[in-house]
C-alpha positions in Angstrom: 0.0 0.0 0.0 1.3 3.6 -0.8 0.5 6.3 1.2 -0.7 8.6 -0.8 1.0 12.6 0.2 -0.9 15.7 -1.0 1.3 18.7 -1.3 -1.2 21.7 -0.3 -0.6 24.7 -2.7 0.2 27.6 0.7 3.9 28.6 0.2 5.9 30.9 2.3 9.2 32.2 0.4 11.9 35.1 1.5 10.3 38.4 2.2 12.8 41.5 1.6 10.2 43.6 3.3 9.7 42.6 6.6 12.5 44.6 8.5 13.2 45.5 12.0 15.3 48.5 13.5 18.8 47.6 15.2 21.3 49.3 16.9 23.9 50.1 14.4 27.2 50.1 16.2 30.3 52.1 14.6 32.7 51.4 17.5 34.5 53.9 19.7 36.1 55.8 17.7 33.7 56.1 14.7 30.9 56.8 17.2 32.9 59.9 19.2 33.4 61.5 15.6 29.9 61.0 14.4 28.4 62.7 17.7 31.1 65.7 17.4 29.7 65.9 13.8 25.9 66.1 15.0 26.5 68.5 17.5 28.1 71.3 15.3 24.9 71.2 13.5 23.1 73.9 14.2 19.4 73.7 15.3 17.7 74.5 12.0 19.6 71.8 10.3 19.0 69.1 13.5 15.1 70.0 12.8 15.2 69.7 9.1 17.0 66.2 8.9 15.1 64.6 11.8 12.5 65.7 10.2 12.7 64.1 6.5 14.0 60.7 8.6 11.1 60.2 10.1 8.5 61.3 7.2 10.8 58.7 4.9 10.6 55.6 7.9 8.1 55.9 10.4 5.5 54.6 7.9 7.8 51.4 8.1 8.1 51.4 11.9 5.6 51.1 14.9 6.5 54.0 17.4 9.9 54.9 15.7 10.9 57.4 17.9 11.3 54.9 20.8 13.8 53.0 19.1 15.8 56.0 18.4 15.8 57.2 21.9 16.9 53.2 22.9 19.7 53.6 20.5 20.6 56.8 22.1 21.3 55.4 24.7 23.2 53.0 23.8 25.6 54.9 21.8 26.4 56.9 25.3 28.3 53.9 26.2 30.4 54.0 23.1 31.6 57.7 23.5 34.4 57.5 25.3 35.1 61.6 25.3 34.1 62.9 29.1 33.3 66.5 27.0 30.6 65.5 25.1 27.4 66.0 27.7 25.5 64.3 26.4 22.6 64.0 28.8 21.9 67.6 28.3 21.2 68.1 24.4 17.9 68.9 23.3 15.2 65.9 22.6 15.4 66.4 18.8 19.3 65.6 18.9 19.3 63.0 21.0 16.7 61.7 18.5 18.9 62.3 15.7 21.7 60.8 17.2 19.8 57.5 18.0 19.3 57.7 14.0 22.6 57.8 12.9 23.0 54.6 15.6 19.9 52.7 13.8 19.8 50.5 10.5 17.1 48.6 9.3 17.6 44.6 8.9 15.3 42.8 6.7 14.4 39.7 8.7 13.1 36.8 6.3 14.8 38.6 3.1 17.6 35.1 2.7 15.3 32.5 4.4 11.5 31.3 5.4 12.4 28.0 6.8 12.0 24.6 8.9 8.6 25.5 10.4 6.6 23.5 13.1 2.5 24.4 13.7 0.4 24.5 17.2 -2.9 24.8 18.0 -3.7 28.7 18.8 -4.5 29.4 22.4 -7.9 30.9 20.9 -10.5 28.8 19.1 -13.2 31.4 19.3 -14.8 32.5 16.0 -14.4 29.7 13.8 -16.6 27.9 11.8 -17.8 23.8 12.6 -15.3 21.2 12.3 -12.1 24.6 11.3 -8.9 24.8 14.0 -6.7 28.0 14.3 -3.0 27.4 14.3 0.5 29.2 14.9 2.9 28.2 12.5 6.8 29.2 13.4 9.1 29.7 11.1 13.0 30.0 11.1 13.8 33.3 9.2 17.2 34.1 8.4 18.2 37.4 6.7 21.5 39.3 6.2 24.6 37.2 7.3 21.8 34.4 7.7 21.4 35.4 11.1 18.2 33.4 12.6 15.3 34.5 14.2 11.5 33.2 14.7 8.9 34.8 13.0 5.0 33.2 13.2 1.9 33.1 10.9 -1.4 32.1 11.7 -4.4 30.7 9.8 -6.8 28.1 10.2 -7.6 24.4 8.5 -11.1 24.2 7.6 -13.1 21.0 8.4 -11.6 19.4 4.7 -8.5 20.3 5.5 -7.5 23.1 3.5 -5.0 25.6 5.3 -5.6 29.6 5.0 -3.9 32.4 6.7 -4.2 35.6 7.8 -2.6 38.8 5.8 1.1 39.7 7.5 0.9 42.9 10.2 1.8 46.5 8.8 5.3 46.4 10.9 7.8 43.6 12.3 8.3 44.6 16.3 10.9 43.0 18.3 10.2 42.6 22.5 9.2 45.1 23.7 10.8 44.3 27.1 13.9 42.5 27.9 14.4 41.0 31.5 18.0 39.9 31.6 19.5 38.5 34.9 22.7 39.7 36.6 25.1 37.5 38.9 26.8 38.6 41.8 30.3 37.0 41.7 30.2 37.3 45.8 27.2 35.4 46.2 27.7 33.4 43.5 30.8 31.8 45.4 28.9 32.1 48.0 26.6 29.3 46.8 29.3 27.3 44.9 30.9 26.6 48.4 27.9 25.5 49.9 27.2 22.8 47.4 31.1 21.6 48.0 32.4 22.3 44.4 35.6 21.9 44.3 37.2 25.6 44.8 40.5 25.2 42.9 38.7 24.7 39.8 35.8 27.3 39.6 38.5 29.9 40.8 39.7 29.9 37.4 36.4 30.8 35.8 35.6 33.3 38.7 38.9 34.9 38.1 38.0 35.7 34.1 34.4 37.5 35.6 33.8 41.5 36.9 31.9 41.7 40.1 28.9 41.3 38.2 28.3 39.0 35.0 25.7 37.8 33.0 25.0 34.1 31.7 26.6 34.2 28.7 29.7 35.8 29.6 29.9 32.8 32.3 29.4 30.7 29.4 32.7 32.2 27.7 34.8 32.4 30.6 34.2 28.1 30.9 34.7 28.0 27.7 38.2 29.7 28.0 39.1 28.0 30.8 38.3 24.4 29.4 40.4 25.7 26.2 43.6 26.5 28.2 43.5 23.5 30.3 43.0 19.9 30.0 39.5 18.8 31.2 39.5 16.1 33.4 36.6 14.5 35.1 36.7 16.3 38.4 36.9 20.0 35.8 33.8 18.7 34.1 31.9 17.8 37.7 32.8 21.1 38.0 32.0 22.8 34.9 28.7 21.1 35.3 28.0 21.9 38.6 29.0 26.0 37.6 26.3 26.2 34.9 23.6 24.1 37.0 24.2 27.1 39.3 23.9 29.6 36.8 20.9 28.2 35.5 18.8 31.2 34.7 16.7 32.9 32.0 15.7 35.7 30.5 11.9 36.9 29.7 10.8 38.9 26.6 7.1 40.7 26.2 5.6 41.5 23.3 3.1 44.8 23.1 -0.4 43.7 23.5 -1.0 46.3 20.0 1.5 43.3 17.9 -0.4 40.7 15.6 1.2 37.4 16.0 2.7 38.0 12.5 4.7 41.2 13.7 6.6 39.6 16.5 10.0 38.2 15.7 11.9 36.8 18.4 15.5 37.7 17.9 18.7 36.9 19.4 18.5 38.1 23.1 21.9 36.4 24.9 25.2 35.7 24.3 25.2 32.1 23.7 22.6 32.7 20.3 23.8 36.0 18.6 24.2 34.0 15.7 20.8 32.8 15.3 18.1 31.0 16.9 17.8 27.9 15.1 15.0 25.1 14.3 12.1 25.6 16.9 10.4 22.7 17.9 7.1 24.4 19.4 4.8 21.8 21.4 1.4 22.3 23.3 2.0 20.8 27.0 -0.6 19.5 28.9 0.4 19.3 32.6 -1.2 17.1 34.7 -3.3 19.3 36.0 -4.8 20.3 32.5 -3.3 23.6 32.2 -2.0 24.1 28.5 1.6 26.1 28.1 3.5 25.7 24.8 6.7 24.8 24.9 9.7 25.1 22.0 13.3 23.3 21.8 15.6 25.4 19.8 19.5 25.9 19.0 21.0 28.5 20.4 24.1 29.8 18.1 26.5 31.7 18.9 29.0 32.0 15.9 31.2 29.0 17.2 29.2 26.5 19.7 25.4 25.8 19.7 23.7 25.5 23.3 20.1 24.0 23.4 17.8 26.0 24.9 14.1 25.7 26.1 11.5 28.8 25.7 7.9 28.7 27.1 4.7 31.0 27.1 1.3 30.7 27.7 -0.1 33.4 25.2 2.8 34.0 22.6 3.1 38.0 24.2 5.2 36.7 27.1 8.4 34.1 26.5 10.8 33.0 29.1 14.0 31.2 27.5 16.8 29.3 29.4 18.9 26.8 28.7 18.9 23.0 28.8 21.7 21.2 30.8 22.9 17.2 30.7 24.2 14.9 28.6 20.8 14.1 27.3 20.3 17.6 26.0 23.3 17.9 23.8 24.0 18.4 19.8 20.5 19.9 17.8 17.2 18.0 16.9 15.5 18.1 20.6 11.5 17.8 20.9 9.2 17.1 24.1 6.6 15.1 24.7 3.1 16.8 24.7 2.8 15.7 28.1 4.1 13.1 30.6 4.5 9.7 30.8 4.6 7.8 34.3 5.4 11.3 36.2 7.9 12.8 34.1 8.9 14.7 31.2 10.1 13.1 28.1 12.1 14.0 25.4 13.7 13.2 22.2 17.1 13.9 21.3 20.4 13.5 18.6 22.9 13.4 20.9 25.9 11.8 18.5 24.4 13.2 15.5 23.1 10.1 14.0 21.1 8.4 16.4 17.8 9.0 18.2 17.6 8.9 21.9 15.1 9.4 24.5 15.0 10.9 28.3 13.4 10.9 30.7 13.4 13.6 33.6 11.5 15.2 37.1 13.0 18.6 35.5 12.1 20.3 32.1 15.6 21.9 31.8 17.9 18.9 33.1 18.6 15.9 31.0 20.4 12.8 32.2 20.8 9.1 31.1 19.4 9.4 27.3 18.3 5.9 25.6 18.9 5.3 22.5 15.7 4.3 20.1 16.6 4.8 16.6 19.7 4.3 14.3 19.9 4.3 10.3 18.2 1.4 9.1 17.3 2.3 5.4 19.3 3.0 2.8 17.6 6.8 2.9 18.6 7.3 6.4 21.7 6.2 6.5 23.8 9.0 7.5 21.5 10.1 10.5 18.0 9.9 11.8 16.2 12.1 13.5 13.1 13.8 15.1 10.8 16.2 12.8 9.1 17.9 15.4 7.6 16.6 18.8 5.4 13.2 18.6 1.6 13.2 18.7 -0.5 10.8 20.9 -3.0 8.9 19.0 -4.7 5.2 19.4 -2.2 2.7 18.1 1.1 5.1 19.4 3.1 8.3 19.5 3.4 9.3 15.8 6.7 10.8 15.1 7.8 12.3 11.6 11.6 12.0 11.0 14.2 13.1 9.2 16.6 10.6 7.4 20.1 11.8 5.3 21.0 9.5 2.6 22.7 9.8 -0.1 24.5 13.1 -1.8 23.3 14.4 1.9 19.4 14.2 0.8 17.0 14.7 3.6 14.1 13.0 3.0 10.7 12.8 5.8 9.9 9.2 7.2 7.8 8.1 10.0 7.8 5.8 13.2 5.1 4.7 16.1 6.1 4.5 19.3 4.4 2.6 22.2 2.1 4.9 24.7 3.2 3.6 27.8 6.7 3.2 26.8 7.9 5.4 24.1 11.7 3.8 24.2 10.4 0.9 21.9 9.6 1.7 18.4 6.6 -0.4 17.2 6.5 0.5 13.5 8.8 2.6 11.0 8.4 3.3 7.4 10.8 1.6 5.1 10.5 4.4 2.2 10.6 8.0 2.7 7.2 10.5 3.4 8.0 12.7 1.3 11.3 12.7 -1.1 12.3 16.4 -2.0 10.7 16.9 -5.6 12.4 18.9 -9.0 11.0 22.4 -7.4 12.0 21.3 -3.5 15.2 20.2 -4.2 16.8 24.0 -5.2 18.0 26.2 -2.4 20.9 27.7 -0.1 21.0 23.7 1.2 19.8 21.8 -2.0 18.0 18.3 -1.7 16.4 19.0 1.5 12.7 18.6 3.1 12.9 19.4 7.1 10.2 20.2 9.6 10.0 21.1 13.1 6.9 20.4 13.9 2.9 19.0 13.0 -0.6 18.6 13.8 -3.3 16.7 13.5 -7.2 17.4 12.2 -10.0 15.5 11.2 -8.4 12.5 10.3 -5.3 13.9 8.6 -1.9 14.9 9.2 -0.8 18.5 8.5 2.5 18.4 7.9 4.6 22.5 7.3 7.9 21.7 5.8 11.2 23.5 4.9 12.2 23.5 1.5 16.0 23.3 0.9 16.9 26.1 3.6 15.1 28.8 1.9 11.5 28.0 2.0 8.2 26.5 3.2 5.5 24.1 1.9 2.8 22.0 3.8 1.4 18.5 2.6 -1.0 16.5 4.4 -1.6 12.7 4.1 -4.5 10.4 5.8 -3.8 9.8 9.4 -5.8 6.2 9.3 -3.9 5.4 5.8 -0.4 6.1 7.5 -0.8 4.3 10.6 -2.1 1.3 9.3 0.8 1.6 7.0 3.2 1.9 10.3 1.3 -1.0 11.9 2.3 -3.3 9.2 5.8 -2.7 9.2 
């Protein structure tokens, strides 16, 4: 029997238009003579040239000014030159300062990629037998840094997908809660829990009296580079970060369509990107519904996974994920528990897939491996697609499998409810193989996705199309689990 795959016409491509405002930094030097040059204009001239800047942009920006102001600010801290008052110039200066300090980056304008789909928080309005979903997307733009961007749209009771027109403006948070370590206190703590002193001595000695998260992160990573790790170091490494285990919250204004938010590198460790959400809908056992995303955190060298969560996709709260189950990319949870605990899927040696199991949703121990290559198609790894979805005969899980001339191709497996380390089914040929129009991109032969959904009988399925663009195809949920039953 072959399951028969319908590729759905929607289609999300690269978008040169959607941009953002961000801080545009000169460095020192540039920065002290592009002030002096802005304040020997007279007042006239400051009046005129704010003036046409913010006819010729605002139109493109939601409350413009703000971000000028922000960026004032932050070029203070580059002007080294104690002359310069700065705090005392007129508001129409500062605000043309802050301009020369902004640039506009075009967010999706290289890539619109490796999407998963929820269900949306609100199901009001809709007609009988339709859903409203979030898709997420990975959008890349100049210097393919990587952000997340959403759409949202609905699938009608056939199982047809339609989405909403994009916002007028693409807003980043509007508030950033960063947290700030103490080095005293932080010692503090490290000797009560009995690390050993003679090793986290020679991160502490890299830090200020304050630090944040990521640069902690460096100053291991320095220390581990000029010294050889032994166990005891890595004990101690480990038990440094599980100390320094905190986060950072972002809100969104209430005034933002879901399609204006783009959530943008915030810390250190993923200033390169933000790569390949894996967004899930958790039920806890109490019923209450958060949604939960796995992503990559990059930072130009090293990737760290992290774990974000909100409740209403206006307020996120990101930190990172810690054990030797949560290394390497490709990590997905469980839509809910299993016998009292968190489970997860993972790629720790980049061609397996493992599973873990864990009391805490940011600390991963003891991983199991499930799944290696068995296909010709899969050969060079397997992997998840996206979190698994509960249904009668199992947990459904799309994969990914790399086979030849580095081809990623979309399979499927079951796993058993009760215990999702045994894989009861898996399909010997590939889902979907990329097609003659799939197959071109910035990573040719490749089909990817982060994450799908279920409606009326049938499997909605948002997919990446060779690192520059996104499709959807659905296929008969009965069709492909009798399918996996069989094999």
């Amino acid at each position: 029997m072959r399951i028969n795959v319908e590729r759905l016409p929607n289609r999300f491509y690269p978008d040169f238009k959607r941009v953002i405002i961000r801080f545009y930094n000169n460095g020192p030097e540039r920065s002290n003579d592009l002030v002096e040059k802005v304040l020997a204009m007279k007042d006239d001239e400051v009046e005129l040239i704010l003036a046409q800047t913010l006819r010729e942009f605002s139109k493109r920006h939601r409350n413009i000014s703000q971000n000028f102001f922000d960026h004032f600010d932050m070029a203070k801290k580059l002007i080294n030159n104690p002359v310069l008052e700065m705090e005392k110039l007129k508001e129409d200066r500062k605000l043309l300062i802050g301009s020369y300090f902004s640039m506009e980056y075009s967010i999706t304008a290289a890539a619109f990629f490796n999407p998963s789909v929820v269900e949306s928080p609100d199901q009001t309005g809709l007609s009988e037998g339709s859903k409203r979903i979030f898709v997420s997307f990975r959008a890349s733009g100049d210097g393919h840094v990587s952000s997340i961007v959403f759409h949202t749209g609905t699938i009608s009771k056939e199982g047809e997908l339609y989405f909403e027109a994009s916002g007028s403006y693409v807003d980043e948070a509007e508030v950033i809660k960063r947290v700030q370590y103490t080095k005293g206190s932080f010692i503090r703590k490290l000797r009560e829990m009995h690390v050993n002193e003679d090793v986290f001595a020679q991160v502490m000695d890299m830090l200020g009296d304050t630090f944040t998260y990521g640069e902690l992160q460096k100053a291991v990573k320095d220390t581990i580079a000029r010294n050889h790790t032994s166990e005891t170091k890595k004990q101690v490494i480990s038990q440094i970060m599980w100390l320094a285990d905190s986060h950072y919250k972002i809100e969104f204004s209430r005034d933002t369509h879901i399609s204006e938010r783009v959530i943008f590198p915030v810390s250190y460790s993923e200033r390169k990107g933000i790569e390949d959400a894996r967004f899930v809908r958790f039920t806890d056992d109490d019923s209450e519904v958060s949604y939960y995303a796995t992503y990559t955190a990059y930072d130009g060298n090293t990737i760290l996974p992290k774990l974000m969560v909100t409740k209403d996709f206006y307020n996120f709260e990101v930190k990172p994920l810690h054990g030797e189950g949560a290394q390497n990319k490709n990590l997905a949870l469980f839509p809910r528990k299993i016998n009292g605990q968190y489970v997860m899927l993972s790629r720790i040696d980049g061609i397996n897939s493992y599973i873990g199991f864990s009391d805490k949703l940011n600390v991963w121990e003891k991983p199991i491996k499930i799944q290696e290559p068995r296909y010709y198609w899969e050969y060079v790894q397997i992997g998840n697609a996206g979190a698994p979805i509960e249904t009668s005969e199992g947990w459904l899980l799309i994969t990914h499998g790399v086979g030849p001339m580095r081809r990623y191709c979309l399979g499927a497996s079951l796993l058993d409810l009760d215990d999702p380390t045994k894989e009861i089914g898996r399909l010997k040929e590939p889902l979907l193989i990329p097609n003659e129009e799939e197959r071109e991109g910035y990573v040719p032969n490749a089909v990817y996705s982060c994450g799908y959904i279920i409606h009326q009988d049938k499997l909605i399925i948002p997919y990446g199309l060779s690192d520059t663009s996104s499709g959807f195809l659905s296929v008969d949920l009965n069709q492909l689990l009798e399918k996996l039953r069989s094999e």
